[in-house]
DSSP file (Angstrom, degrees, kcal/mol; ACC not computed):
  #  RESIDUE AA STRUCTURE BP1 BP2  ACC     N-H-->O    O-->H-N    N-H-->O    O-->H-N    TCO  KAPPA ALPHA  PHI   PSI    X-CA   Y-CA   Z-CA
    1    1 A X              0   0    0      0, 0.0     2,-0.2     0, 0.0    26,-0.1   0.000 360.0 360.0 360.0 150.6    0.0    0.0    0.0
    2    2 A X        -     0   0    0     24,-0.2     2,-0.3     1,-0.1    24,-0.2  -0.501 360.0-169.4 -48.7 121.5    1.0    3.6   -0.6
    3    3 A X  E     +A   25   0A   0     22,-3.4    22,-1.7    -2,-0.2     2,-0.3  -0.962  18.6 173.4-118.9 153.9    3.3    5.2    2.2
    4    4 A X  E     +A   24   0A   0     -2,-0.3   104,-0.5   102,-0.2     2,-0.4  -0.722  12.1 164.5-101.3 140.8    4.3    8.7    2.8
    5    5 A X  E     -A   23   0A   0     18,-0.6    18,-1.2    -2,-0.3     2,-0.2  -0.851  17.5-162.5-146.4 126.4    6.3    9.3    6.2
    6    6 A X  E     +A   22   0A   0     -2,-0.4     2,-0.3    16,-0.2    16,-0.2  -0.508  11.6 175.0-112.5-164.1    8.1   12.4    6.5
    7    7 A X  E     +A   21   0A   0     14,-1.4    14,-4.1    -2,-0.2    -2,-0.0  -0.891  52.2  76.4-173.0 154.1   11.1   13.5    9.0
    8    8 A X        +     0   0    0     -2,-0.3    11,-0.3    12,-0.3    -1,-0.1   0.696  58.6 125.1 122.8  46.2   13.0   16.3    9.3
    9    9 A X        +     0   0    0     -3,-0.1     2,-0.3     9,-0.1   103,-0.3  -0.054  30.2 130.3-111.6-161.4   10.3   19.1   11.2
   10   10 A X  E     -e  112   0B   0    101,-1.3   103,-0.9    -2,-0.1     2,-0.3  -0.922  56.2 -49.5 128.9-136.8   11.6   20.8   14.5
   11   11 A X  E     -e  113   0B   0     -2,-0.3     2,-0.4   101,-0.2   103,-0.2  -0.951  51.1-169.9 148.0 109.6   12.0   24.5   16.2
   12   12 A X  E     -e  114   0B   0    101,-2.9   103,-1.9    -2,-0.3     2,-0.3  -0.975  27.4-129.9-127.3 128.7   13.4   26.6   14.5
   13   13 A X    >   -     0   0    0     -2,-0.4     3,-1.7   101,-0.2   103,-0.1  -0.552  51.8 -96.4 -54.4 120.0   14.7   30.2   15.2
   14   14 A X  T 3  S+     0   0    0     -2,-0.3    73,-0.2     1,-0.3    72,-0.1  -0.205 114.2  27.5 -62.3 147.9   13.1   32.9   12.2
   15   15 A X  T 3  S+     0   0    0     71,-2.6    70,-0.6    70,-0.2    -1,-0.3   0.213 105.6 103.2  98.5 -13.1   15.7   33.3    9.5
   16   16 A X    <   -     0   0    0     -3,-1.7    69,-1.6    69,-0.2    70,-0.6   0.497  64.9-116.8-106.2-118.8   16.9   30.2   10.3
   17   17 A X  E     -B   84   0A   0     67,-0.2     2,-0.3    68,-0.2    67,-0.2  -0.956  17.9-174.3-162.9 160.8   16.2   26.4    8.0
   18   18 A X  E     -B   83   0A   0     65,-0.8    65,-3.4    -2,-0.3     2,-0.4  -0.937  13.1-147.8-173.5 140.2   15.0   23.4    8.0
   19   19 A X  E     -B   82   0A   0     -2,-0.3    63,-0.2   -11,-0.3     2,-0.2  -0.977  18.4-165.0-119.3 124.0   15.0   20.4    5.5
   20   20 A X        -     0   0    0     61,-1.2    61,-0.4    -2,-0.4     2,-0.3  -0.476   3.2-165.5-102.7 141.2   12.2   18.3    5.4
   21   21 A X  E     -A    7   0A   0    -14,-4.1   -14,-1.4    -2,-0.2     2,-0.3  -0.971  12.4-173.6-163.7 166.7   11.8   14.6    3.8
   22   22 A X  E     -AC   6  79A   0     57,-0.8    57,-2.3    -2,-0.3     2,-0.6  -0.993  14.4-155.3-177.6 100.2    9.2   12.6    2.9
   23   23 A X  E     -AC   5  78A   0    -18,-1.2   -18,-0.6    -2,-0.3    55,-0.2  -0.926  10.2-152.0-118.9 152.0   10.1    9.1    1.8
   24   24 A X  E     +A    4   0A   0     53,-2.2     2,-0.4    -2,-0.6   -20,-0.2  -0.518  24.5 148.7-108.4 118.3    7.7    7.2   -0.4
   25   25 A X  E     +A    3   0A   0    -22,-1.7   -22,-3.4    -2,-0.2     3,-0.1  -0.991  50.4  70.9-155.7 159.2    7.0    3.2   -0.9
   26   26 A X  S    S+     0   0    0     -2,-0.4     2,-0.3   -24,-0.2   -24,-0.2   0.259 101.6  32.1 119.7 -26.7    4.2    1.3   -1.8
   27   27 A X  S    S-     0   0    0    -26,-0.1     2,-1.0   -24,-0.1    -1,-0.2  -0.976 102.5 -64.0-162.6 179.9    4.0    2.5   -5.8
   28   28 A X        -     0   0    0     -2,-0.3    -3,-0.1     1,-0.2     4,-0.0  -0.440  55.7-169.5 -79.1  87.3    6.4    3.7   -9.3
   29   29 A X  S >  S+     0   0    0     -2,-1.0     3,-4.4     1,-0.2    -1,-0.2   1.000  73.5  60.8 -47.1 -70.3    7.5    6.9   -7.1
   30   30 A X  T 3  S+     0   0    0      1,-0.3    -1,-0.2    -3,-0.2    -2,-0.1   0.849  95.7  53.6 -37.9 -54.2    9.1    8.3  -10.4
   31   31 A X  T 3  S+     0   0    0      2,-0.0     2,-0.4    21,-0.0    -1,-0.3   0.386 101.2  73.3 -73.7  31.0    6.0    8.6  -12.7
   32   32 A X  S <  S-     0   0    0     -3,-4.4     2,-0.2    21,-0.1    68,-0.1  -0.958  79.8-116.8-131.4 157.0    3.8   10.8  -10.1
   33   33 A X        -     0   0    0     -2,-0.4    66,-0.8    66,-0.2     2,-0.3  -0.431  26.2-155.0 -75.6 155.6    4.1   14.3   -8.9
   34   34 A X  E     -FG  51  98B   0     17,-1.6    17,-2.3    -2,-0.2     2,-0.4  -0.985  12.0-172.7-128.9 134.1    4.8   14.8   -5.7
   35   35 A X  E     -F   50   0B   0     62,-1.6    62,-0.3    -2,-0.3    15,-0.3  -1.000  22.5-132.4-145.8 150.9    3.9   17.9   -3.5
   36   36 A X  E     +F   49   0B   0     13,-2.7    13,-1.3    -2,-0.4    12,-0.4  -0.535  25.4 176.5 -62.5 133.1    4.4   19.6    0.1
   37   37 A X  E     - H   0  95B   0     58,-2.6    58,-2.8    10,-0.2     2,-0.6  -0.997   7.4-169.3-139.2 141.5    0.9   21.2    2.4
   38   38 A X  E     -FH  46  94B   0      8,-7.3     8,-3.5    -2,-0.4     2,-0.3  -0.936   5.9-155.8-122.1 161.1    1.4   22.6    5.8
   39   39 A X  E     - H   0  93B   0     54,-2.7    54,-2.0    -2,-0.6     2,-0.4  -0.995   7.8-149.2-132.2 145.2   -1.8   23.5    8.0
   40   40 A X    >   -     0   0    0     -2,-0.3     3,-3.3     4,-0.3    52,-0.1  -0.875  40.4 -81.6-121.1 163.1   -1.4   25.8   10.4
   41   41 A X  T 3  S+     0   0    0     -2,-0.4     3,-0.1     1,-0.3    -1,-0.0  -0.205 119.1  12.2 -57.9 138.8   -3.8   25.3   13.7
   42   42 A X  T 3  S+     0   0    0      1,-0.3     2,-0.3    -3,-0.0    -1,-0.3   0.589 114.6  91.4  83.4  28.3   -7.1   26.8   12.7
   43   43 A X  S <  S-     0   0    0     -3,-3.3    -1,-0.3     3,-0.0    -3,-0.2  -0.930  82.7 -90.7-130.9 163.6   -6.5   27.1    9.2
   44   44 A X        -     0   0    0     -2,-0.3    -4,-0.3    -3,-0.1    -6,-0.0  -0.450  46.6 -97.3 -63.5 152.8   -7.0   25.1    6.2
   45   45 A X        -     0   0    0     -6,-0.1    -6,-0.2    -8,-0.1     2,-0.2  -0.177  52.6-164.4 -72.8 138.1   -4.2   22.4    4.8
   46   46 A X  E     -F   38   0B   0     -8,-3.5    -8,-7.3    -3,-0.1     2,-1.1  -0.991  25.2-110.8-144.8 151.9   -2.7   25.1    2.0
   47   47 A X  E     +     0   0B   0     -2,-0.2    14,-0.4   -10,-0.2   -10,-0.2  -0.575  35.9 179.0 -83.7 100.9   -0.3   23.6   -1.2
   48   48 A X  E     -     0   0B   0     -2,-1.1     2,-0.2   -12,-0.4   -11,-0.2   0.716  62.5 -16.0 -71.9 -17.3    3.8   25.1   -0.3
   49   49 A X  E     -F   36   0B   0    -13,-1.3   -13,-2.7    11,-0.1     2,-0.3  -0.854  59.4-166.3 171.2 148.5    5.7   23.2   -3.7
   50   50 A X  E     -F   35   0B   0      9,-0.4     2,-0.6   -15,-0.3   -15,-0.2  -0.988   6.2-164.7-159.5 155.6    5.4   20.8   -5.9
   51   51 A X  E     -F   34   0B   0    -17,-2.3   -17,-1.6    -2,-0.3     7,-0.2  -0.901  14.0-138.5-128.3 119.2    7.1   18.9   -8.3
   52   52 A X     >  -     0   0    0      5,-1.7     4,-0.7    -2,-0.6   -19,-0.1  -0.434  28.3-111.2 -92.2-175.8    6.1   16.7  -11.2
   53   53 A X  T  4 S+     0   0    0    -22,-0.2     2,-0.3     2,-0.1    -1,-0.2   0.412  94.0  59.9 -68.8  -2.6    7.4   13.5  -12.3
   54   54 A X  T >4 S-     0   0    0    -23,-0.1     3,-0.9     1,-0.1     2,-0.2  -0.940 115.4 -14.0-129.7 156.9    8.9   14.8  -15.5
   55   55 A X  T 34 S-     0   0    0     -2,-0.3    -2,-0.1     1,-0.3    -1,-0.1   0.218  97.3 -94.9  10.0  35.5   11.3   17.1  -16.0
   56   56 A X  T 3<  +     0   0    0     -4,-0.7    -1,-0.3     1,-0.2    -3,-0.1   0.438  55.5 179.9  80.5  20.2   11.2   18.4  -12.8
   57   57 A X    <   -     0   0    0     -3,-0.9    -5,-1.7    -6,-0.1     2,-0.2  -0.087  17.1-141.5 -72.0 149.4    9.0   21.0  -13.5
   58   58 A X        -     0   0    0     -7,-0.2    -7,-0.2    -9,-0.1     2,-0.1  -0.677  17.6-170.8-112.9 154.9    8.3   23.3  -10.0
   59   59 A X        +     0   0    0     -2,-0.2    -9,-0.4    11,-0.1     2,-0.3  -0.467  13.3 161.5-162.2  89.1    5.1   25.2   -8.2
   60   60 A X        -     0   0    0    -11,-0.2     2,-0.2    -2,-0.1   -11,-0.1  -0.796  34.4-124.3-103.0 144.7    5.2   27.8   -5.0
   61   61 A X        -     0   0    0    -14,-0.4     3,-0.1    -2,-0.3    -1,-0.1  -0.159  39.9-103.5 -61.3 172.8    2.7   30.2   -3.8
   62   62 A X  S    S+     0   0    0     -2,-0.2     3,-0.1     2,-0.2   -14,-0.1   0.281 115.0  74.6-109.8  11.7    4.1   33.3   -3.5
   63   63 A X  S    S+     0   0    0      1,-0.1    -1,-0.2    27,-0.0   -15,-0.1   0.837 120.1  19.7 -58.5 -52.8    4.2   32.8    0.6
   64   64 A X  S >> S+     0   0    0     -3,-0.1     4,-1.1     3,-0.1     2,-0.9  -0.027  87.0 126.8-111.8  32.5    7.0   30.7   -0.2
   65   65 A X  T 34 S+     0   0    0      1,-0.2     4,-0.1     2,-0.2    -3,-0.1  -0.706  82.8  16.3 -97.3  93.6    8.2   31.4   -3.4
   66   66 A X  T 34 S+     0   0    0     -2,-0.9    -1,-0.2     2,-0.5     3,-0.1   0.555 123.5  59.5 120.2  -3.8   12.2   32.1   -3.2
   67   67 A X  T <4 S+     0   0    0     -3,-0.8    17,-2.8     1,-0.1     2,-0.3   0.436  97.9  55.3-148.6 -23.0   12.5   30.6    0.1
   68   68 A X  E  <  +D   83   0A   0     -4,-1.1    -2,-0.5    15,-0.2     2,-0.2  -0.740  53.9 179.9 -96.9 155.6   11.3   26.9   -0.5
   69   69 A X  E     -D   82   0A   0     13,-0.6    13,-1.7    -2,-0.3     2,-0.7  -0.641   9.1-160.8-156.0 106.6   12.6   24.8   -2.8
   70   70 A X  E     +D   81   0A   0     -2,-0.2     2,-0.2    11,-0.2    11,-0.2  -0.651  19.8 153.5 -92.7 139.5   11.3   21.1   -3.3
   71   71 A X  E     -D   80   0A   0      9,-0.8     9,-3.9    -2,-0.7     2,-0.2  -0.723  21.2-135.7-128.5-167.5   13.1   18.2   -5.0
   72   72 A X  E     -D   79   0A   0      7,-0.2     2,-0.4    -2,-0.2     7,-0.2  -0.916  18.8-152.8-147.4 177.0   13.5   14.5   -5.3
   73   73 A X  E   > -D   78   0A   0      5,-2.1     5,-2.3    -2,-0.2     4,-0.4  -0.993  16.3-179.4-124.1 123.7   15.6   11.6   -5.6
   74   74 A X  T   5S+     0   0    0     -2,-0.4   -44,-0.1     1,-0.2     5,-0.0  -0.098  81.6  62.8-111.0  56.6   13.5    9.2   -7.2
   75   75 A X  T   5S+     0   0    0    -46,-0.0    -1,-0.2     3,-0.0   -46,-0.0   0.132 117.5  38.2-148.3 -31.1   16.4    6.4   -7.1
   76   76 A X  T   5S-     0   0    0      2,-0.2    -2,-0.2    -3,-0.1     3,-0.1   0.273 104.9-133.7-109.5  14.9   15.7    7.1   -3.5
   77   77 A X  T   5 +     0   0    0     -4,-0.4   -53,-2.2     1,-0.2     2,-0.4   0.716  64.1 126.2  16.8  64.2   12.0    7.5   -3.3
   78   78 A X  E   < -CD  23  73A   0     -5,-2.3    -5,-2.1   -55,-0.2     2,-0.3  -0.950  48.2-146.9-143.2 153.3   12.4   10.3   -1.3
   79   79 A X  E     -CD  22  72A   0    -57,-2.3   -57,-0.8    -2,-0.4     2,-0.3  -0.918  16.0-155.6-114.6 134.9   11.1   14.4   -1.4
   80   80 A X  E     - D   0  71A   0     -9,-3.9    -9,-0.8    -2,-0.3   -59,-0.2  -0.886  12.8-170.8-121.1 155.8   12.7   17.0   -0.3
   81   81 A X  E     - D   0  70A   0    -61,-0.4   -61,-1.2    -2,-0.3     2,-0.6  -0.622   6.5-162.2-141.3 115.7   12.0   20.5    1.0
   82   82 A X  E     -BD  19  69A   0    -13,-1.7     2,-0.7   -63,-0.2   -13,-0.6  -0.535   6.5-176.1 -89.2 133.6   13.8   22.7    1.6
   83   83 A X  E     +BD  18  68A   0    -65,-3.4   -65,-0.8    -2,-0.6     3,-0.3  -0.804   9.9 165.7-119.3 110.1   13.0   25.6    3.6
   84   84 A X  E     +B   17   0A   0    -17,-2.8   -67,-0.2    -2,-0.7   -68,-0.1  -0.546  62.8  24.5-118.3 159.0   15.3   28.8    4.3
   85   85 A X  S    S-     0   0    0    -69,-1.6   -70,-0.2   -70,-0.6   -68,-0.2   0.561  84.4-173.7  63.6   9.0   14.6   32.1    5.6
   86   86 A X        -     0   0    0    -70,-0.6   -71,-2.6    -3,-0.3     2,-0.2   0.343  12.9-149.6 -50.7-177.6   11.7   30.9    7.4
   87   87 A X    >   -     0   0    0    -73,-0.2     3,-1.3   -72,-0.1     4,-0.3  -0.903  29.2-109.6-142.1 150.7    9.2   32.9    9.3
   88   88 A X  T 3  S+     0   0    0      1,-0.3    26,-0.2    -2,-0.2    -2,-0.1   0.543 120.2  58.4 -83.6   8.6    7.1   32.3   12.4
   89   89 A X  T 3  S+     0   0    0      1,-0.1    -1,-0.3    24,-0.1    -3,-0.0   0.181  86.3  74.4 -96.1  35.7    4.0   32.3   10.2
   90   90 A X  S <  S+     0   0    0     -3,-1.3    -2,-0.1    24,-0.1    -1,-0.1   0.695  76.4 120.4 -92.6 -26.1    5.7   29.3    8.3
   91   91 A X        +     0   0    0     -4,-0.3     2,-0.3    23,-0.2    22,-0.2  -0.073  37.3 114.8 -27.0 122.9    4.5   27.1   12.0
   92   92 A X  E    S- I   0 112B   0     20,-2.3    20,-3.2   -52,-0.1     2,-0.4  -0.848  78.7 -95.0 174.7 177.8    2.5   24.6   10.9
   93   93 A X  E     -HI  39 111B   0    -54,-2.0   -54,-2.7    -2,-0.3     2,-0.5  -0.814  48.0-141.4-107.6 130.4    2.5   20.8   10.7
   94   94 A X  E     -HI  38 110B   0     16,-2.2    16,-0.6    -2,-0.4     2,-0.4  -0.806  13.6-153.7-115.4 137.6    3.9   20.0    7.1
   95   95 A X  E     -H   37   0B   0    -58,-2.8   -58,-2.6    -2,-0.5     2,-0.3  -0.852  12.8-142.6-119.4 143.6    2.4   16.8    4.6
   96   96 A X        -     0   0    0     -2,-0.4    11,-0.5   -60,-0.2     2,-0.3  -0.614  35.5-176.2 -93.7 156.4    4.1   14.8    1.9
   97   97 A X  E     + J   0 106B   0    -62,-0.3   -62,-1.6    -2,-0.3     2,-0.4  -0.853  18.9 173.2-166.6 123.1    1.4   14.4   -0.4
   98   98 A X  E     -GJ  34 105B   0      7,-2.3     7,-1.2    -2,-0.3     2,-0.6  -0.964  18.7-143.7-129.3 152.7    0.7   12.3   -4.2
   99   99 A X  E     + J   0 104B   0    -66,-0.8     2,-0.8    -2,-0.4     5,-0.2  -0.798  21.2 170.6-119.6 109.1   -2.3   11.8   -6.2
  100  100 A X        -     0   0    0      3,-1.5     3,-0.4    -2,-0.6   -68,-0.0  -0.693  66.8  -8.7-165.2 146.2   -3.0    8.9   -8.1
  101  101 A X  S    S-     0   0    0     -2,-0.8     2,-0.5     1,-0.2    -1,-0.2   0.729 130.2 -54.4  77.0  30.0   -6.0    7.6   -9.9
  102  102 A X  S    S+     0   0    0      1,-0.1     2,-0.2    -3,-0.1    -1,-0.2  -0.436 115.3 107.8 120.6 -42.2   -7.9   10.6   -8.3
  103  103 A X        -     0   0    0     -2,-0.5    -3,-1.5    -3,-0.4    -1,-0.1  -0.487  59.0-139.2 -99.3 143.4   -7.0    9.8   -4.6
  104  104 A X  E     -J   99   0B   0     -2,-0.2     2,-0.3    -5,-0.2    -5,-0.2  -0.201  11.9-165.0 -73.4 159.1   -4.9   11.4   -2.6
  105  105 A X  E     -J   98   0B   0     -7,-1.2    -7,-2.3    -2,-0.1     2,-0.4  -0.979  13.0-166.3-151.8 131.6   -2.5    9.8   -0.1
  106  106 A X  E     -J   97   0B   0     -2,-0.3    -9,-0.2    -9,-0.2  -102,-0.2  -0.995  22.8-123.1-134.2 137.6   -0.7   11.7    2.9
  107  107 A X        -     0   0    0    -11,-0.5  -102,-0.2    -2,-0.4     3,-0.1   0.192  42.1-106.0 -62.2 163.5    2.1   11.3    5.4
  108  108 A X        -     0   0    0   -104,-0.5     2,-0.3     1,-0.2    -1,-0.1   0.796  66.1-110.6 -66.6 -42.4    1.1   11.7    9.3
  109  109 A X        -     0   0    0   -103,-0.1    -1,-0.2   -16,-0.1     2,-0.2  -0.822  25.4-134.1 134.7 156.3    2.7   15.0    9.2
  110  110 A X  E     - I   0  94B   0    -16,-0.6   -16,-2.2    -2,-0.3     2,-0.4  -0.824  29.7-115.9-163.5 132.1    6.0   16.3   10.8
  111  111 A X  E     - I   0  93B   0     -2,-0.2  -101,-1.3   -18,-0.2     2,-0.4  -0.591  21.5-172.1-105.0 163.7    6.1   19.7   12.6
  112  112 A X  E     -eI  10  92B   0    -20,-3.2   -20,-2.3    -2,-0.4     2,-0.3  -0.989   8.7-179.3-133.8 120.7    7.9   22.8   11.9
  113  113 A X  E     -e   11   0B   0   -103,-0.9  -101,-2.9    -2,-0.4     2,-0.5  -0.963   7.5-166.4-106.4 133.0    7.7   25.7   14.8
  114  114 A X  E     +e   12   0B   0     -2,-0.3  -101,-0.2   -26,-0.2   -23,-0.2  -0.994  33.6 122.0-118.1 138.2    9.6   29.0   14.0
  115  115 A X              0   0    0   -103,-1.9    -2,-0.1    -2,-0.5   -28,-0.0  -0.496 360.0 360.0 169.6 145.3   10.0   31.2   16.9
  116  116 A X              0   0    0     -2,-0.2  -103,-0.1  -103,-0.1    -2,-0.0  -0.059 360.0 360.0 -47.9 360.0   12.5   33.1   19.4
């Protein structure tokens, strides 16, 4: 069966980084796009990067645009994101996330707090 489990969340000073990963088993990691959502408490799950399965093509919101940067190793079925400059509205609990055949599939989550 699909699973996502991601790693790498923590407490984090603003300004500072954090690399997130989110490794994949369970289907042909390499054909599907793969994308990052954080929720932050009492807000809706909102999409921070994605990446598709070809040619590496890229997608931020402009929250994070310049400051995220997601990749993969698909040799290693693993997602990356990396997140620099962060902010303490960046706090939220962060999902690995793929779609295929229609349905969605999601990590448990790993969290990332920025603050002083």
């Amino acid at each position: 069966q699909v699973q996502l489990v991601e790693s790498g969340g923590g407490l984090v000073q603003p300004g500072g980084s954090l690399r997130l990963s989110c490794l994949a088993s369970g289907f042909s990691f390499s054909r599907y796009a793969m994308s990052w959502y954080r929720q932050a408490p009492g807000k809706e799950r909102e999409l921070v990067a994605t990446e598709s399965s070809t040619r590496g093509s890229t997608n931020y919101p402009d929250s994070v645009k310049g400051r995220f940067t997601i990749s993969r190793d698909n040799a290693k079925n693993t997602v990356y994101l990396q997140m620099n400059s962060l902010k303490p509205e960046d706090t939220a609990v962060y999902y690995c996330n793929c779609r295929i055949s229609g349905q969605n599939y999601w990590g448990q989550g790993t969290q990332v707090a920025v603050s002083s």
